[in-house]
C-alpha positions as CSV (number, residue, x, y, z in Angstrom):
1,X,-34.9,-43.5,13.9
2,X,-35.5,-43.8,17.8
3,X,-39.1,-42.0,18.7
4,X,-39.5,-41.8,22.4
5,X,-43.1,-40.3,24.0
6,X,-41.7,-37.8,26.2
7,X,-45.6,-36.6,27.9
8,X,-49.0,-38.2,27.0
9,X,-51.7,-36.1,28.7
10,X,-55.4,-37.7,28.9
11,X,-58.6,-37.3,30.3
12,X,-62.6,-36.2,29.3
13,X,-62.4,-37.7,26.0
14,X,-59.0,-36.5,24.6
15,X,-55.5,-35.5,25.4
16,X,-52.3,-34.0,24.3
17,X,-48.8,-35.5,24.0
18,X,-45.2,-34.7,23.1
19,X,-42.2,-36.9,21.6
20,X,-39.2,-36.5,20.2
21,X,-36.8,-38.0,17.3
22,X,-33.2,-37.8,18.6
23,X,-30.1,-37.0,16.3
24,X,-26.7,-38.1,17.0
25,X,-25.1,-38.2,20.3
26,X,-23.2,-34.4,21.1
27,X,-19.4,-34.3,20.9
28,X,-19.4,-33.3,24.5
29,X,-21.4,-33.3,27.8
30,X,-22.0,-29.2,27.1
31,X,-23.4,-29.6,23.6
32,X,-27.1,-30.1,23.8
33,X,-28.1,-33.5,21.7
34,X,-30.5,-32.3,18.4
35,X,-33.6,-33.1,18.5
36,X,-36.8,-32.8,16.9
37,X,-39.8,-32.1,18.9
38,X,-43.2,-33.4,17.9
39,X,-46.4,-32.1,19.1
40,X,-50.2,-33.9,18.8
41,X,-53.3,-33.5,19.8
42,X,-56.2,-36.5,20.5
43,X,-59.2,-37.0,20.5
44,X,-62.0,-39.9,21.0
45,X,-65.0,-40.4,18.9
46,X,-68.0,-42.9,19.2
47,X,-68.3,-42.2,15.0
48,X,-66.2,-42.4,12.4
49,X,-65.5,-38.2,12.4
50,X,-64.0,-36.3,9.2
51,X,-60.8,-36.0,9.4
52,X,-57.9,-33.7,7.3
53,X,-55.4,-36.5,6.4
54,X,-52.6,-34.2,5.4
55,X,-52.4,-33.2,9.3
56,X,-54.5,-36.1,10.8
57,X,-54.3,-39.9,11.5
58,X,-57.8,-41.7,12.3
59,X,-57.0,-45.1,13.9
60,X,-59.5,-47.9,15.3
61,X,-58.6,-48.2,19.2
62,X,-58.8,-51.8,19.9
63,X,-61.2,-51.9,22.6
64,X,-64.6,-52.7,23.1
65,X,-66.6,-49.6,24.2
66,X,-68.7,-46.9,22.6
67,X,-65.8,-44.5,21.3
68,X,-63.5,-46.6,18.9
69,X,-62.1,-43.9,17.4
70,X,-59.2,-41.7,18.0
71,X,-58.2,-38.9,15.7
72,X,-54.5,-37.9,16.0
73,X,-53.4,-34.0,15.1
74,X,-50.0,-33.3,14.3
75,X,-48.3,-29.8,14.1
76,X,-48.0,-29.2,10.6
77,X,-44.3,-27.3,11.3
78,X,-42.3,-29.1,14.9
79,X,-39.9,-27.3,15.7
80,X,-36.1,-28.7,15.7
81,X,-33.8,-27.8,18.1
82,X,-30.3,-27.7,16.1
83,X,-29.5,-26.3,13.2
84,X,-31.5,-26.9,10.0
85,X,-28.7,-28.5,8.0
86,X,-29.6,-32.1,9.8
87,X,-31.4,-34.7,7.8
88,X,-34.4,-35.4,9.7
89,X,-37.2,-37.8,8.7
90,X,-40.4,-37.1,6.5
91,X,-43.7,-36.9,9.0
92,X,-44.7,-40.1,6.7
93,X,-41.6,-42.3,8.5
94,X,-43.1,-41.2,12.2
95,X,-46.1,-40.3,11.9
96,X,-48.2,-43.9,11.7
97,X,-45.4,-45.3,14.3
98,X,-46.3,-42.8,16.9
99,X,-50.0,-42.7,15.8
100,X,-50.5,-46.4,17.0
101,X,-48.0,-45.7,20.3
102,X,-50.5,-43.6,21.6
103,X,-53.7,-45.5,20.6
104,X,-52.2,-48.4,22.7
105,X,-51.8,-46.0,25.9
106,X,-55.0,-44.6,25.5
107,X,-56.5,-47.9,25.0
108,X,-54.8,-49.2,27.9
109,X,-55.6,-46.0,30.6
110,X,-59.5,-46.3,29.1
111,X,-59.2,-50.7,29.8
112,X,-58.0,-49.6,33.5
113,X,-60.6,-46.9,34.3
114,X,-63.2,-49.1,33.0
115,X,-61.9,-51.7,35.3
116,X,-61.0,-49.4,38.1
117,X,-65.0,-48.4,37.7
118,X,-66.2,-51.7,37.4
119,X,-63.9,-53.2,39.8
């Protein structure tokens, strides 16, 4: 399965972002390559918040600041851009993998504008 972060979007305490898991290369340059689109939304918390696990991650940001916590949202339904009859993974088989791709980002762009503040 190849996950690739298409758009991460961050700023006042939360964000959006957009990937995508790719299916098998087209027969042609005209043929549009399948793909399914996923969709989250973020969002930092200085507590441990509630959280719905069936649409939800809650990860530990490895930083050392007052908001530790970032709470993933996935779309309960992405859409797919081919035809249905593709196998495509179970949320369970992406959903940790990109969960902890963005909580290193964020981590890193909250690292640099504490250092760019500091600096």
């Amino acid at each position: 399965m190849k996950l690739k972060v298409i758009q991460l979007n961050f700023g006042y305490g939360g964000g959006s972002a957009s990937a995508c898991i790719y299916g098998p290369e087209p027969a042609d340059v005209f043929a549009r390559r399948p793909q399914l689109a996923i969709h989250i939304n973020f969002s930092l918390h200085r507590d441990q918040p509630d959280f719905e696990s069936a649409t939800q991650d809650l990860v530990t940001l490895p930083i050392e600041t007052a908001t530790p916590f970032l709470c993933v949202g996935f779309l309960s339904d992405p859409p797919m851009h081919t035809d249905r009859d593709l196998n495509w993974p179970h949320p369970s088989e992406y959903r940790h993998k990109l969960t902890q791709a963005i909580a290193k980002m964020v981590s890193v762009a909250i690292q640099t504008s504490d250092a760019d503040c500091h600096g």
